[in-house]
C-alpha positions as a Markdown table, in Angstrom:
| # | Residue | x | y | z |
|---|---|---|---|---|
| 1 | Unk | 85.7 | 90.6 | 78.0 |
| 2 | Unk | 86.9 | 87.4 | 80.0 |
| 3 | Unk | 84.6 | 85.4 | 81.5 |
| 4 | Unk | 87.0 | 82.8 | 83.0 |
| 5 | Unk | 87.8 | 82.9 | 86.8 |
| 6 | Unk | 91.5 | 83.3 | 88.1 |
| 7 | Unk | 91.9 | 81.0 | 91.2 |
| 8 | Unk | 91.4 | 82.2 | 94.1 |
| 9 | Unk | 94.1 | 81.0 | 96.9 |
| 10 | Unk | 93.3 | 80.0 | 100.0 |
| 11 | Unk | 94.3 | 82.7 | 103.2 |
| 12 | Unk | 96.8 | 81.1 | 105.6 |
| 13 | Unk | 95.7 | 81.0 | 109.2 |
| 14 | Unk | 97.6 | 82.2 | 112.2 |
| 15 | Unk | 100.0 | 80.4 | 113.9 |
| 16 | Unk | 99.4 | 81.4 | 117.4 |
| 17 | Unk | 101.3 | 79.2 | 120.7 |
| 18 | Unk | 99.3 | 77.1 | 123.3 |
| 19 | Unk | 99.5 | 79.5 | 126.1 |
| 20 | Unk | 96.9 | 81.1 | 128.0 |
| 21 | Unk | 96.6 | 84.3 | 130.1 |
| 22 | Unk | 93.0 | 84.8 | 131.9 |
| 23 | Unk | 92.3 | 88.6 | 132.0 |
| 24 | Unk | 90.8 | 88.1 | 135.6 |
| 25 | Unk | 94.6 | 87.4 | 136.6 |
| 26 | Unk | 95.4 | 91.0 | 135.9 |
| 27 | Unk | 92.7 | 92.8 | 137.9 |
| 28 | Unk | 89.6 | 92.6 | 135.5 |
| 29 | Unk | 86.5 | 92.7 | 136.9 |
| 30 | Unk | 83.0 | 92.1 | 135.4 |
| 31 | Unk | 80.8 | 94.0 | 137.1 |
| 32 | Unk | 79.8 | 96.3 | 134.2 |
| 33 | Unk | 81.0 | 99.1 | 136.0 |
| 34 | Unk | 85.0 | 99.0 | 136.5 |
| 35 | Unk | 87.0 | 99.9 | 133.4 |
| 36 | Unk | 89.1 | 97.2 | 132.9 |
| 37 | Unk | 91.2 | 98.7 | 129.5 |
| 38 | Unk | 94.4 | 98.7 | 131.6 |
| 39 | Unk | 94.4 | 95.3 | 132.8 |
| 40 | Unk | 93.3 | 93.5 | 129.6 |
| 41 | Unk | 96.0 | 95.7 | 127.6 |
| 42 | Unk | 98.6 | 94.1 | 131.0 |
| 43 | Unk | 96.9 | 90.6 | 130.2 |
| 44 | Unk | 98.1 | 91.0 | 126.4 |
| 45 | Unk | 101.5 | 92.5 | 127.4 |
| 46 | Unk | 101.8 | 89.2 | 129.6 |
| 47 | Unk | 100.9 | 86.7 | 127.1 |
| 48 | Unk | 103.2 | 88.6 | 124.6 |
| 49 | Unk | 106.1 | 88.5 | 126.6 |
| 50 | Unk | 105.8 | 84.6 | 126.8 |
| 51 | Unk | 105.6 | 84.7 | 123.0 |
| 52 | Unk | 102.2 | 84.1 | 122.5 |
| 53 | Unk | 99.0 | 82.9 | 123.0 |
| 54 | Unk | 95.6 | 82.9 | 124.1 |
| 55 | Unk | 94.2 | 85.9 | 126.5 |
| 56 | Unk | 91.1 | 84.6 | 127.8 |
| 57 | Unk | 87.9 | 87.5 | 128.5 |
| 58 | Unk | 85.7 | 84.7 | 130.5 |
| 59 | Unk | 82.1 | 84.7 | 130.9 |
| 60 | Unk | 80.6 | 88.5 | 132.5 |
| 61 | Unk | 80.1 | 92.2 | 131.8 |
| 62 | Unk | 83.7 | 93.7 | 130.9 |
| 63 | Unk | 83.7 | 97.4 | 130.6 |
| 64 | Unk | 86.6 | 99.0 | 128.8 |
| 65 | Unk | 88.2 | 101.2 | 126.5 |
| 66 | Unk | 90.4 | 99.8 | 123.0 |
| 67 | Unk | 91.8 | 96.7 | 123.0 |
| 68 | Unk | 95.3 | 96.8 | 121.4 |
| 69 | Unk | 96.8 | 94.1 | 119.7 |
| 70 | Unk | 100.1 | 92.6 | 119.5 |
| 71 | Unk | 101.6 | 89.6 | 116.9 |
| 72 | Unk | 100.8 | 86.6 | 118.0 |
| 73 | Unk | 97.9 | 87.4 | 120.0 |
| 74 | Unk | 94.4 | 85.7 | 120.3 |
| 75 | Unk | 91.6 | 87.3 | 121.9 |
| 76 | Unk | 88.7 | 84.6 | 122.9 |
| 77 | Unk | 85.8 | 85.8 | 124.4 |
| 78 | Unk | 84.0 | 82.5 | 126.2 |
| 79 | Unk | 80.3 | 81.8 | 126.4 |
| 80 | Unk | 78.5 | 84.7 | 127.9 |
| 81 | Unk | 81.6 | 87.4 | 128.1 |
| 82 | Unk | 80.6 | 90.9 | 126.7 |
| 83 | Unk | 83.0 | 93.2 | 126.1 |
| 84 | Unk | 81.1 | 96.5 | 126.4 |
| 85 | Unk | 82.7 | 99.5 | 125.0 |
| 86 | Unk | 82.8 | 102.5 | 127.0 |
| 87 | Unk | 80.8 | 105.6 | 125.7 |
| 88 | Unk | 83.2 | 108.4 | 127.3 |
| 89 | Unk | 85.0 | 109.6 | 123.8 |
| 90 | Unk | 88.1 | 110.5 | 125.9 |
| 91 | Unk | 88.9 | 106.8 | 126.6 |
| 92 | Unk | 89.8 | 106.2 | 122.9 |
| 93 | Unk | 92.4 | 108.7 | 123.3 |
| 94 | Unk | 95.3 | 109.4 | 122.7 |
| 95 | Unk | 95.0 | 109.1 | 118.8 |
| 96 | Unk | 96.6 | 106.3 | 117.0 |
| 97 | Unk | 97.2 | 106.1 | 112.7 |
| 98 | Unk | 93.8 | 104.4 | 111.3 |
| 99 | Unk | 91.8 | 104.7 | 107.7 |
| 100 | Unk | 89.0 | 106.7 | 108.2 |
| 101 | Unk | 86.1 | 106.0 | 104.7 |
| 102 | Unk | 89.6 | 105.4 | 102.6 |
| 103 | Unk | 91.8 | 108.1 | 104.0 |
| 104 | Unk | 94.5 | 107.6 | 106.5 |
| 105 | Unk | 94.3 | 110.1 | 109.7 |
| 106 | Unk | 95.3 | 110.1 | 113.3 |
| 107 | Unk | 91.7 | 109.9 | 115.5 |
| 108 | Unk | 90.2 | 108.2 | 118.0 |
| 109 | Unk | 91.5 | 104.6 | 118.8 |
| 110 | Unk | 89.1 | 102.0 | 117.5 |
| 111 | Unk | 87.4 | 100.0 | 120.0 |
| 112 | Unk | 89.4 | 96.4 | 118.4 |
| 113 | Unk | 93.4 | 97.6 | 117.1 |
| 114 | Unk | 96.0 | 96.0 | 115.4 |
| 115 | Unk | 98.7 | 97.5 | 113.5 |
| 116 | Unk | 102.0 | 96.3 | 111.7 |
| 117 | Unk | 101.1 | 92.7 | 113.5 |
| 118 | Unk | 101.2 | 89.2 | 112.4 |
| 119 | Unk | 99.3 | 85.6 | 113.3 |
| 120 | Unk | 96.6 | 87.3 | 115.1 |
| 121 | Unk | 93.0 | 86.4 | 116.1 |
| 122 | Unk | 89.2 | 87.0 | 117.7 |
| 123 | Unk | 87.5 | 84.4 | 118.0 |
| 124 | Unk | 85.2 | 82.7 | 120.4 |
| 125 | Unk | 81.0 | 83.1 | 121.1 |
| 126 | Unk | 81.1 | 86.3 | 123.1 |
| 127 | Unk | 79.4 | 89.7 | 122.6 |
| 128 | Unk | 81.4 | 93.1 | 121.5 |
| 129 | Unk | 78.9 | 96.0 | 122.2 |
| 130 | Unk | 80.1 | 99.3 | 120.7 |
| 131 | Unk | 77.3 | 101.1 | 122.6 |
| 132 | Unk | 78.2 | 103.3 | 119.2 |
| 133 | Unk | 74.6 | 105.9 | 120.2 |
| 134 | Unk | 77.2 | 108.2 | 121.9 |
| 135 | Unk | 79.0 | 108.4 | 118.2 |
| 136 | Unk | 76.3 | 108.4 | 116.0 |
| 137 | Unk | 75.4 | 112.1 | 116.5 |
| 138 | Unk | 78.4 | 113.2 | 115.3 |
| 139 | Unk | 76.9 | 112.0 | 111.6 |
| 140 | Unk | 75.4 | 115.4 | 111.4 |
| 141 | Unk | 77.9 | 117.5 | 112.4 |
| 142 | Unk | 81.3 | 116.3 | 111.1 |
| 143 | Unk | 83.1 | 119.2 | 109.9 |
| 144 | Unk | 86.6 | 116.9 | 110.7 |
| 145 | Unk | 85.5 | 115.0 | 107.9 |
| 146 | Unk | 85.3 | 118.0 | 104.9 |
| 147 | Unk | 89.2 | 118.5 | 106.3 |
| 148 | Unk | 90.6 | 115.4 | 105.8 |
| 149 | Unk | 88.7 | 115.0 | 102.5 |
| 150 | Unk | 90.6 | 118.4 | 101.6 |
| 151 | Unk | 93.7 | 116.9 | 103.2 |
| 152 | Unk | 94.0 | 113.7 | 100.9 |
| 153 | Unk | 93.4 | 116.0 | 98.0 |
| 154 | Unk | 95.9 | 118.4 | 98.6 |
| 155 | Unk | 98.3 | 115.4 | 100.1 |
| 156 | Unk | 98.8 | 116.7 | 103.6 |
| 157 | Unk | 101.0 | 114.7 | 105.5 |
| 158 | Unk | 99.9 | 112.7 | 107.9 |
| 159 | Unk | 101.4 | 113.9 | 111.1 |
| 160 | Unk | 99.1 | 116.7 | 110.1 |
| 161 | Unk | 96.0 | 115.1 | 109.4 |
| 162 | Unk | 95.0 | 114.8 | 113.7 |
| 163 | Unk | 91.5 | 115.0 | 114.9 |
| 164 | Unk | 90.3 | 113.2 | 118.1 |
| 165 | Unk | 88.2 | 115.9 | 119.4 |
| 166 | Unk | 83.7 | 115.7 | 119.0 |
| 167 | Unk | 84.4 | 119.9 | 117.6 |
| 168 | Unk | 85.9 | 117.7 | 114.8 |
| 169 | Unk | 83.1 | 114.3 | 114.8 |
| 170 | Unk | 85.4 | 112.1 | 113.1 |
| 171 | Unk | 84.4 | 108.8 | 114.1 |
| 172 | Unk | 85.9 | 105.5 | 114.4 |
| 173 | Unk | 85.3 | 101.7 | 113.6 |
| 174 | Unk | 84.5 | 99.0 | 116.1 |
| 175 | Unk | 87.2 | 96.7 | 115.0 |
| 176 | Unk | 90.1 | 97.7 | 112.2 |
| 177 | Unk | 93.7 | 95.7 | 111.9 |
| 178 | Unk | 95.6 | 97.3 | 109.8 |
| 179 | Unk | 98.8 | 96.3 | 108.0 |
| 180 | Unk | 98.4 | 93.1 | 109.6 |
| 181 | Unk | 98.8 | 89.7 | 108.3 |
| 182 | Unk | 97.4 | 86.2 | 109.0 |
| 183 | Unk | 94.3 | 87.6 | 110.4 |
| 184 | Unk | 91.2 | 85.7 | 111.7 |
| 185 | Unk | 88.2 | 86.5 | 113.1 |
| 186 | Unk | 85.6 | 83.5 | 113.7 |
| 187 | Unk | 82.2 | 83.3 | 116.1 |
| 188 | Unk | 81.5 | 86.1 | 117.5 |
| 189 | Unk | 78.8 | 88.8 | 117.6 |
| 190 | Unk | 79.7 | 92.5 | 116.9 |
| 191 | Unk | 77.2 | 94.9 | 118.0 |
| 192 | Unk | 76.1 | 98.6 | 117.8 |
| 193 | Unk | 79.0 | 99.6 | 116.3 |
| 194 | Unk | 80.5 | 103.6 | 116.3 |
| 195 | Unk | 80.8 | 103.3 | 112.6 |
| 196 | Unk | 82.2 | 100.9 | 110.2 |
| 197 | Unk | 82.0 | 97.9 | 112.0 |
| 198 | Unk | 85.3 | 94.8 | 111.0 |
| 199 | Unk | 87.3 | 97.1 | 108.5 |
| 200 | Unk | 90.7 | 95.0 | 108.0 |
| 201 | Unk | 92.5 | 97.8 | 106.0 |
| 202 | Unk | 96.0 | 96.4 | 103.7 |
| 203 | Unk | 95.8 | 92.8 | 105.7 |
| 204 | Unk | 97.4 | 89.7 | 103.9 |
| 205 | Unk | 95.7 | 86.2 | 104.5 |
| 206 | Unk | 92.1 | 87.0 | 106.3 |
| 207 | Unk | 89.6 | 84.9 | 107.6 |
| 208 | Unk | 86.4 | 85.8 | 108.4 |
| 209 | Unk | 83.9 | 83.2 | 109.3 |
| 210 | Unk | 80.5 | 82.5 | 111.8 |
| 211 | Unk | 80.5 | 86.1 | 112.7 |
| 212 | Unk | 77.5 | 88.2 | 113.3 |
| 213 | Unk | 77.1 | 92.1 | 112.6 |
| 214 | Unk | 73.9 | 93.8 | 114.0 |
| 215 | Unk | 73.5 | 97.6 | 114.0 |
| 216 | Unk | 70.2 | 99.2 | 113.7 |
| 217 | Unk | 69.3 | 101.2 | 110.7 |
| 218 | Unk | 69.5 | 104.4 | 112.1 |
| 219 | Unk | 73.2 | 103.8 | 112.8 |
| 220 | Unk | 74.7 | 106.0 | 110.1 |
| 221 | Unk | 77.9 | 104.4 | 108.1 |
| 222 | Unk | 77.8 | 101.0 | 110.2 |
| 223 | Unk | 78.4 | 98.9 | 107.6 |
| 224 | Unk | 79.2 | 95.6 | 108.4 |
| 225 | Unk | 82.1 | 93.8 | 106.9 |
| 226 | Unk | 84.5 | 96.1 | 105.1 |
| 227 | Unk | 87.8 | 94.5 | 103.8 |
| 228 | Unk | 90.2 | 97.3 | 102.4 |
| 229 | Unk | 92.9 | 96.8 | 100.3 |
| 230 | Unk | 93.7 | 93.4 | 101.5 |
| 231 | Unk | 94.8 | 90.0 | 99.8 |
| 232 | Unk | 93.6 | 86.6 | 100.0 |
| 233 | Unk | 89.9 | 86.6 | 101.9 |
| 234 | Unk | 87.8 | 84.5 | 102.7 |
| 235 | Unk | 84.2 | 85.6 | 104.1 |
| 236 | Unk | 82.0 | 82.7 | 105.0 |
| 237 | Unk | 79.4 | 81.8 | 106.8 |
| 238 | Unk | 78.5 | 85.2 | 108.4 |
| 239 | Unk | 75.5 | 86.9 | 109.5 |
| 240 | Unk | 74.9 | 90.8 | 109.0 |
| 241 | Unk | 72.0 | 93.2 | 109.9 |
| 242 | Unk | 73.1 | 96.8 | 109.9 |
| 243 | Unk | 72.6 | 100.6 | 108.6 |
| 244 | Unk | 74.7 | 100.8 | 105.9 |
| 245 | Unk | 76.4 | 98.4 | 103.1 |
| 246 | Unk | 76.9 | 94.3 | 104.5 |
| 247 | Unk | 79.7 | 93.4 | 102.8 |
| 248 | Unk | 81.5 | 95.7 | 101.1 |
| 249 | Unk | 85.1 | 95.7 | 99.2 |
| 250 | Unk | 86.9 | 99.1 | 99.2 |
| 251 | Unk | 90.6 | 100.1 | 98.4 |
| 252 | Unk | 90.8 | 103.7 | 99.5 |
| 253 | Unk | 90.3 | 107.1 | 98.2 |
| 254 | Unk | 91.0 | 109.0 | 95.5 |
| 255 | Unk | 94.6 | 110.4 | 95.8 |
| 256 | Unk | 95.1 | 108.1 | 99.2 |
| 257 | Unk | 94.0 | 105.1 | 97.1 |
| 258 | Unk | 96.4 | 106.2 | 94.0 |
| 259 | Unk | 99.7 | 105.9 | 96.7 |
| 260 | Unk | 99.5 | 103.3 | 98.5 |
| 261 | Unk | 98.4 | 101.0 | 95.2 |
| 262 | Unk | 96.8 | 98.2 | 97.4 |
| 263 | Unk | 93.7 | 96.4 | 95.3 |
| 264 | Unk | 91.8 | 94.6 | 97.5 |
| 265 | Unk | 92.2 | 91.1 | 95.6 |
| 266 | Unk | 91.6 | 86.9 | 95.5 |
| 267 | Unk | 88.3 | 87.2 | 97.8 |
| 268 | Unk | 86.3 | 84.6 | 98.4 |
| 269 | Unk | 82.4 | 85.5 | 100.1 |
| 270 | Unk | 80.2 | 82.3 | 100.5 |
| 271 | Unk | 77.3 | 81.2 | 102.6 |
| 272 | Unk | 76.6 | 84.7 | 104.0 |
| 273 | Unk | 73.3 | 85.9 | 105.0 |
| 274 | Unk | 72.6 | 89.9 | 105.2 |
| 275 | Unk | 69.5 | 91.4 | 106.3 |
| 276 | Unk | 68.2 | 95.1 | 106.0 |
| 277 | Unk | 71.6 | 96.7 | 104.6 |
| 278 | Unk | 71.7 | 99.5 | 102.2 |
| 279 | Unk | 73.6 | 96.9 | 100.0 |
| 280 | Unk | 73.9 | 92.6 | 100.3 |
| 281 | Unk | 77.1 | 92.4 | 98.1 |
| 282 | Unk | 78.5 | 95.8 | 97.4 |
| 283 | Unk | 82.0 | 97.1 | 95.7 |
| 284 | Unk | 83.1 | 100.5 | 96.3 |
| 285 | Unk | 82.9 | 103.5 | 96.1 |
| 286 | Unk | 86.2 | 103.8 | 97.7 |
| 287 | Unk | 88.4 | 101.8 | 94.8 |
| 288 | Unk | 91.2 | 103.8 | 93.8 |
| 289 | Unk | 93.2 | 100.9 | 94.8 |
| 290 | Unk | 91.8 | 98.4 | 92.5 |
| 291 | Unk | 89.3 | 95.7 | 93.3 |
| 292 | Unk | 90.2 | 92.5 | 91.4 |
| 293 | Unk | 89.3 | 88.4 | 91.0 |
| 294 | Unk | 86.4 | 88.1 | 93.3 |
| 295 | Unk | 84.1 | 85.1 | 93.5 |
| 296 | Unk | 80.9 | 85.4 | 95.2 |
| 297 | Unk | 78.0 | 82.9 | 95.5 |
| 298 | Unk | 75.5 | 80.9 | 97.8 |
| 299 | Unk | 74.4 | 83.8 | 99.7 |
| 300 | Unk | 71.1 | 85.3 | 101.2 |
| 301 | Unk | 69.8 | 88.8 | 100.9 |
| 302 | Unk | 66.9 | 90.0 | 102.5 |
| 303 | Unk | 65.4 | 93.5 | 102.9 |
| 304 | Unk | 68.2 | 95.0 | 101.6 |
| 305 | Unk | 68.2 | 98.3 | 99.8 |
| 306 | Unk | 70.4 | 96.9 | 97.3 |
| 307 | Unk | 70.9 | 93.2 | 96.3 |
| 308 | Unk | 74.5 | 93.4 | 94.5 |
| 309 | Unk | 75.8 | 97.1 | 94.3 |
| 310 | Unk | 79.0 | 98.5 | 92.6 |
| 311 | Unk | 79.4 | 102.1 | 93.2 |
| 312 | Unk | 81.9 | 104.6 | 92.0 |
| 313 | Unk | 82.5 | 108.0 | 90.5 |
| 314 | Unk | 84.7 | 110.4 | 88.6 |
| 315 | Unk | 88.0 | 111.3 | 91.1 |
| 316 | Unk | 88.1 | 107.6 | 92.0 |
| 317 | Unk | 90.1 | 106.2 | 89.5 |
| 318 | Unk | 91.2 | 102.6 | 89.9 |
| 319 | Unk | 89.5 | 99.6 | 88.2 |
| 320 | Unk | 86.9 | 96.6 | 89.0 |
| 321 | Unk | 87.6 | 93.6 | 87.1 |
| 322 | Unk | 87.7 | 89.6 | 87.6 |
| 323 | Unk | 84.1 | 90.0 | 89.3 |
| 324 | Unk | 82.2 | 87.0 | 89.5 |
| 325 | Unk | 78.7 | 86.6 | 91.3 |
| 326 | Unk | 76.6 | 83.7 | 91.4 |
| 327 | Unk | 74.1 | 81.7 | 93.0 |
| 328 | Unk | 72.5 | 84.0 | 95.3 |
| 329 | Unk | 68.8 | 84.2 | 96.6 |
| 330 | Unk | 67.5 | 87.9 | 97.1 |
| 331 | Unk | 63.7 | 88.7 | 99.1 |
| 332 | Unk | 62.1 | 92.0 | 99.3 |
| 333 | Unk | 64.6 | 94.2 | 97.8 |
| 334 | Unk | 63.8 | 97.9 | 98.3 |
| 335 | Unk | 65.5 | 99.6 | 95.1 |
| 336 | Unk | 67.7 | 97.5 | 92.7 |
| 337 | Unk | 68.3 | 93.9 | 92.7 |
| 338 | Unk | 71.5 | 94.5 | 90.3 |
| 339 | Unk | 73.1 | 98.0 | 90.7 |
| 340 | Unk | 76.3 | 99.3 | 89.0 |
| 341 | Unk | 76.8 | 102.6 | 88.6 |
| 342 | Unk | 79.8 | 105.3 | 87.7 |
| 343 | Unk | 77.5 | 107.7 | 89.1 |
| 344 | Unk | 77.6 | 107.4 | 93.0 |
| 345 | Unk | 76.3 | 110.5 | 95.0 |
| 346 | Unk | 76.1 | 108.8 | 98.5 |
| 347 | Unk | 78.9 | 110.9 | 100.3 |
| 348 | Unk | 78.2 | 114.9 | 100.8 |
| 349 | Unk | 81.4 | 115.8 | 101.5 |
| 350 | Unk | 82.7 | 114.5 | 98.1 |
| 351 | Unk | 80.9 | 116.2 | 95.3 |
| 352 | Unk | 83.4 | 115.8 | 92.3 |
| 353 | Unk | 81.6 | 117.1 | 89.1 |
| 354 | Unk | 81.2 | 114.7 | 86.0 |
| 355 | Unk | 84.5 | 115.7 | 84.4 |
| 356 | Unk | 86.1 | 114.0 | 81.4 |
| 357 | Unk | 89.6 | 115.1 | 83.4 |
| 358 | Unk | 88.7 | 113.4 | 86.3 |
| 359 | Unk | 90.1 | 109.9 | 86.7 |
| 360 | Unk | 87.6 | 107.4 | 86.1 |
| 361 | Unk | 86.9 | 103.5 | 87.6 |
| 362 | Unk | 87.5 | 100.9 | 84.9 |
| 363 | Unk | 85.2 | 98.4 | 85.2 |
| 364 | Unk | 85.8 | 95.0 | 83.1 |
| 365 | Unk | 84.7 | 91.5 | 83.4 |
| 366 | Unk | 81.8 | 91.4 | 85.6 |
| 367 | Unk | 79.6 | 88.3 | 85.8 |
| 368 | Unk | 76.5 | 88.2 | 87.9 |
| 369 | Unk | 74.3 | 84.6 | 87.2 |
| 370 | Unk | 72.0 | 82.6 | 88.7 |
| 371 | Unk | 70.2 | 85.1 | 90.7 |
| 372 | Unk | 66.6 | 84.4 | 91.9 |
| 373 | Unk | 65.1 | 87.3 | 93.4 |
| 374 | Unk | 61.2 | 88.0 | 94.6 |
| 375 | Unk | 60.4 | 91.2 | 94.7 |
| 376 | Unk | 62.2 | 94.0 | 94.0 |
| 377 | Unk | 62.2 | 98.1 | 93.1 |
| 378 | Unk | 63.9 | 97.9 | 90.0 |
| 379 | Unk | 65.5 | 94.6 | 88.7 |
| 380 | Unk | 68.5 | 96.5 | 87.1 |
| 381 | Unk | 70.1 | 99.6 | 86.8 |
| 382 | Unk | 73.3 | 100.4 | 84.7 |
| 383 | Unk | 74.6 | 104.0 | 84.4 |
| 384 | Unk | 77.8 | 104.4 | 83.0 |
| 385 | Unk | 79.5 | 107.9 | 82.3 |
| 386 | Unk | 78.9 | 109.5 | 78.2 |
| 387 | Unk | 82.9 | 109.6 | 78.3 |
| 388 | Unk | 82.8 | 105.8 | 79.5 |
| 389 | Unk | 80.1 | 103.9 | 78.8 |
| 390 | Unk | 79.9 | 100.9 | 81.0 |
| 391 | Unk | 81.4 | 97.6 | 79.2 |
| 392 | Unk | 82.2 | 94.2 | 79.9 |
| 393 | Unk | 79.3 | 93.6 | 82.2 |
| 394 | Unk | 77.5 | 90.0 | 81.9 |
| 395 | Unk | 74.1 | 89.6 | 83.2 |
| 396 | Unk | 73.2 | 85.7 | 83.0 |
| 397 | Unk | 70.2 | 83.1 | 84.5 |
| 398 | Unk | 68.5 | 86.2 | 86.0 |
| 399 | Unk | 65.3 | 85.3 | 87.9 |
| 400 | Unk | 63.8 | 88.4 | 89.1 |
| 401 | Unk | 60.3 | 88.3 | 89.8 |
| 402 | Unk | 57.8 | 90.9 | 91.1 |
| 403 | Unk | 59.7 | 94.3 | 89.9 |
| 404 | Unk | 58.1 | 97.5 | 90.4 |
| 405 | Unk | 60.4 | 99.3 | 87.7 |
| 406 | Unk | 61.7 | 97.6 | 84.6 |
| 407 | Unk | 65.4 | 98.1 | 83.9 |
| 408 | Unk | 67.4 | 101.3 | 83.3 |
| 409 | Unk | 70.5 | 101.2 | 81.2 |
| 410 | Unk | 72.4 | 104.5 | 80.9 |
| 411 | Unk | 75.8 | 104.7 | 78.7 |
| 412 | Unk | 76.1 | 101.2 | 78.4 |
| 413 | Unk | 78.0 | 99.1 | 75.8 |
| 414 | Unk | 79.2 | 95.8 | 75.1 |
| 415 | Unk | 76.1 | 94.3 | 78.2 |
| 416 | Unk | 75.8 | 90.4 | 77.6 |
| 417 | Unk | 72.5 | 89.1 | 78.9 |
| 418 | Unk | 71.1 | 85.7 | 78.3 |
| 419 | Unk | 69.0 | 83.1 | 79.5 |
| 420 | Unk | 66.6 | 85.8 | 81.9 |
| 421 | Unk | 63.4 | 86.0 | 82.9 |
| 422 | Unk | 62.7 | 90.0 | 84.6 |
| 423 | Unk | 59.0 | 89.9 | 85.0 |
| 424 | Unk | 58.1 | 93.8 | 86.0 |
| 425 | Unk | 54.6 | 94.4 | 87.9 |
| 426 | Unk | 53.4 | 97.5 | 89.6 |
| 427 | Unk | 53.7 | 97.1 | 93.3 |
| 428 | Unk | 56.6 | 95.7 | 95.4 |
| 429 | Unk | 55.6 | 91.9 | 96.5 |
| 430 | Unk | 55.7 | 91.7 | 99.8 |
């Protein structure tokens, strides 16, 4: 087991020219009512053609469909701007190529789209509202989603793999850029969100930082930030409140995952505050890429389900190593305060047995210290696999107070825990 920390190198920014296009130039108008997709997407075209810039969404109510980007782009929404999402499902069509939960598919456009771009931005105070209750039915009745599951087993190609149609309920995310790089997104407010909420899928040189995620928790799958498979990230300074995982590192699925071979590596999450999400810092379960040298500390997790969770299963194969956590402050934690588990069960469309022959997630050099936690369900819970027994795992200057379950270990080996205090009483402190 190593316990030393690789360094972590810093994401560039994007280099994006001093040009401005105003939306309102191209026939947007705020009044709520007017769908405005065509002239923002002419705004963009505009400020593209002169090489680059800045296209400006001003202050007002700006109903529209998906926003495409293109390199060199920066979308700032001003003081009081709201881009409100329209709820008609046939205004995120025609399909486009996305990652849908770790498997790539043609569907619905999502609401914020970049692919194959470079030096590109969101930034500014405004308000994206996904208006995502028209989506969130479909959680129940998602047959699309037990197909493409089959298709990424069976390696269907992707011209093949279309949906776009509520018969099929496979959702999309609010905003995803994928296979983009120099990526930032900086100070604005993300809400209500169709499904995953900022997924930046194979993106080189992300910045994420003063944004704020709020989705309620009946919004199934919104979680809240959701880098996949990409290189050099930095997550600071952000605010999330939402129905599913905060912050959550992923690098596709199963035999997706296994092709395109992109571990989602050298992130950096500090100063982050997350609120009522079924995890605070979470890993996985999608990880058949590989998730690698990650430094976490100085955060704030309140009312989550979960305080750090890292989540896989047989079928996902990949590894977790170079995991550093640290320094983190946890409040009222429903279930665990420290989860890691090999035995994940969260998705009902992927029941994989427990099968020595299935491909299994390595999981080496994890450190998680300094963590002060009041109240709790459990402090921690470890289940490994009989065929591989969790190792490498250090648990260090734990203070977890007011646990209503002690600790459950379960196929574990080589733990190293020192310097603890888990104090276990019989009620959850409020």
């Amino acid at each position: 087991m190593q316990t030393t920390q690789t360094q972590i190198e810093s994401p560039s920014l994007p280099q994006i020219p001093d040009y401005c296009v105003d939306i309102r130039d191209h026939g947007a108008v705020s009044d709520g009512q007017t769908l405005n997709t065509a002239a923002i997407a002419a705004a963009i075209a505009a400020c593209a053609g002169a090489g680059g810039g800045r296209v400006l969404v001003p202050a007002g109510v700006w109903l529209t469909g998906p926003i495409h980007w293109r390199s060199r782009i920066e979308l700032h929404l001003a003081e009081g701007a709201e881009l409100r999402f329209s709820q008609r499902h046939e205004d995120y069509l025609p399909v486009v190529r996305q990652q849908r939960g770790g498997i790539v598919c043609m569907t619905y456009s999502p609401f914020l789209y970049a692919v194959d771009c470079e030096d590109i931005a969101l930034t500014g105070p405004g308000l994206c509202n996904g208006q995502g209750e028209a989506w969130w039915p479909w959680k129940k009745a998602q047959p699309g989603m037990n197909e493409l599951i089959r298709m990424c087993a069976e390696r269907v190609p992707l011209e093949q793999r279309v949906f776009g149609t509520p018969e099929a309920g496979v959702r999309t995310d609010l905003c995803q850029f994928l296979d983009c790089r120099r990526v930032l997104i900086e100070d604005g407010t993300f809400i209500d969100s169709p499904a995953w909420t900022i997924h930046p899928v194979r993106c080189d040189d992300l910045t994420i930082r003063k944004v704020t995620v709020r989705n309620p928790e009946r919004a199934p799958n919104t979680d809240g930030i959701d880098p996949d498979g990409c290189r050099r990230v930095l997550i600071e300074h952000c605010h999330v409140d939402t129905g599913d995982d905060g912050i959550c590192l992923k690098s596709g699925w199963n035999e997706d995952g296994f092709e395109y071979g992109r571990p989602c590596e050298d992130v950096l999450i500090r100063h982050c505050t997350v609120l009522a999400a079924h995890g605070g810092f979470v890993i996985g379960s999608e990880v058949s890429g590989g998730i690698r040298n990650i430094h976490v500390h100085d955060c704030v997790f309140e009312g989550t389900a979960v305080g750090v969770r890292i989540k896989s299963k047989p079928g996902r194969g990949g590894f977790i190593r170079g995991i550093l956590v640290e320094r983190l402050h946890m409040r009222g934690i429903r279930r665990e305060a420290i989860l890691v588990t090999q035995r994940y069960n969260g998705n009902p469309h992927d029941r994989s047995p427990i099968d020595p022959d299935l491909p299994v997630t390595e999981i080496d050099d994890v450190s998680i210290r300094e963590i002060d936690c009041d109240g709790c369900g459990c402090s921690i819970r470890l289940h490994g696999l009989p065929s591989h027994p969790l190792q490498g795992i250090e648990l260090a200057d734990l203070n977890i107070r007011g646990a209503a379950e002690a600790c459950e270990l379960l196929n574990v080996a080589d733990l190293r825990m020192g310097n603890s205090v888990l104090s276990l009483s019989t009620t959850l402190s409020q």
